[in-house]
C-alpha positions in Angstrom: 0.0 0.0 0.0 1.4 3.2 -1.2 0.5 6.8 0.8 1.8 9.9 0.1 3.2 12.3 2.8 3.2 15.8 2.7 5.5 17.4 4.7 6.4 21.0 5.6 10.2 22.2 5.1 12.1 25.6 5.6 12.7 25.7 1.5 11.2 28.7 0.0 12.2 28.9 -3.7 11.7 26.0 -6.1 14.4 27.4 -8.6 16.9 27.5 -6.0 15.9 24.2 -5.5 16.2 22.8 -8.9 19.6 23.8 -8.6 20.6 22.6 -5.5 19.3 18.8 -7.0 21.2 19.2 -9.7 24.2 20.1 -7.7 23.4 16.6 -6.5 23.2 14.6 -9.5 19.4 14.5 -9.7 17.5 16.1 -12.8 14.6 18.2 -11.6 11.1 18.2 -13.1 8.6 20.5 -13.3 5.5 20.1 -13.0 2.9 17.2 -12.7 1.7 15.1 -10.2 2.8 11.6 -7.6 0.8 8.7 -7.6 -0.1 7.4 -4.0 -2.6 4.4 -2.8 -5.8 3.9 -5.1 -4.6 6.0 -7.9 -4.4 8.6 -5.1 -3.0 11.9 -7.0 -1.3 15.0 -5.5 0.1 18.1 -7.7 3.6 19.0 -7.2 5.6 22.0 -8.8 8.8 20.1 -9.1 10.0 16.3 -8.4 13.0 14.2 -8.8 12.8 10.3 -9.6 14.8 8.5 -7.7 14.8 4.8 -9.8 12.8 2.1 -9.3 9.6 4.3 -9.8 10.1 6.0 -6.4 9.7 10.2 -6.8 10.1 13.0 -4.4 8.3 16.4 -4.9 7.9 19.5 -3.3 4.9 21.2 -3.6 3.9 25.1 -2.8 2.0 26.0 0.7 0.3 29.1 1.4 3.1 30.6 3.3 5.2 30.7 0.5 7.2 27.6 1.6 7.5 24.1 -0.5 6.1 21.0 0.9 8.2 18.1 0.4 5.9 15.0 -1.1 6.4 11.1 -1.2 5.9 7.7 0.0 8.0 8.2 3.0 7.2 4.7 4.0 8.3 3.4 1.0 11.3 5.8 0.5 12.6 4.8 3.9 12.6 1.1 3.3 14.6 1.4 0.4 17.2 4.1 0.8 18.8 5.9 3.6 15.6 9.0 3.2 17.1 11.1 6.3 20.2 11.8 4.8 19.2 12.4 1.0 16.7 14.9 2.6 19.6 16.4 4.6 21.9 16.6 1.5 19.0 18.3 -0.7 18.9 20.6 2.5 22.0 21.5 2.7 23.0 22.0 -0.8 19.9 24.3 -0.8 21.3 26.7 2.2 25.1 26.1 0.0 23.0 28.1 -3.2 21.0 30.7 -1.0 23.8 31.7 1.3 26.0 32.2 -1.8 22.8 34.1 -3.4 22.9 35.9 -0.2 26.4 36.7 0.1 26.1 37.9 -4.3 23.6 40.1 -2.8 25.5 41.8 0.0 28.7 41.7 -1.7 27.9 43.1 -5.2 31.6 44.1 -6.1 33.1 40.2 -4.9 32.8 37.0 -7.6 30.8 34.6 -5.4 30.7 31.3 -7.1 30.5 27.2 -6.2 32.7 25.1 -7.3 32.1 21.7 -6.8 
């Protein structure tokens, strides 16, 4: 039995977060929707497959903040889920603070290099 999970996060910009997957060797998708139990169907701005048919996606709230969605069971069973969810995490906070730091520091080159 597959259920989805909707979950709130601190990521704000989907962009941002395309980037920071594909930092990570995923390749971001836009748009579309994740299949959960009984054809079950939830609408997600951006997603990443994972193999195997499993997808994560992130979807916006009305705070302005993007929900992460998947079958966490699932996920969790078949991959270590905590730490690719830290990973995406972190690589997200990597690309803002050096959006941040662009920002503030308009005369400096601020750049990642991997």
């Amino acid at each position: 039995m597959s259920h989805l999970s909707i979950l709130p996060t601190v990521l704000r910009d989907a962009d941002l977060l395309a980037e920071a997957l594909q930092d990570l060797g995923l390749d971001p998708q836009r748009g579309g929707s994740l299949r959960g139990f009984a054809d079950d169907r939830v609408s997600v701005s951006l997603w990443v497959s994972l193999g195997e048919g499993e997808r994560l996606g992130w979807r916006p709230q009305g705070d302005g903040s993007l929900a992460l969605v998947g079958d966490l069971q699932r996920l969790g069973r078949s991959r270590p889920l905590q730490q690719l969810i830290g990973r995406i995490t972190r690589a997200y906070a990597t690309r803002l603070a050096l959006r941040e730091a662009a920002r503030e520091l308009s005369q400096a080159q601020v750049e990642l290099v991997a």
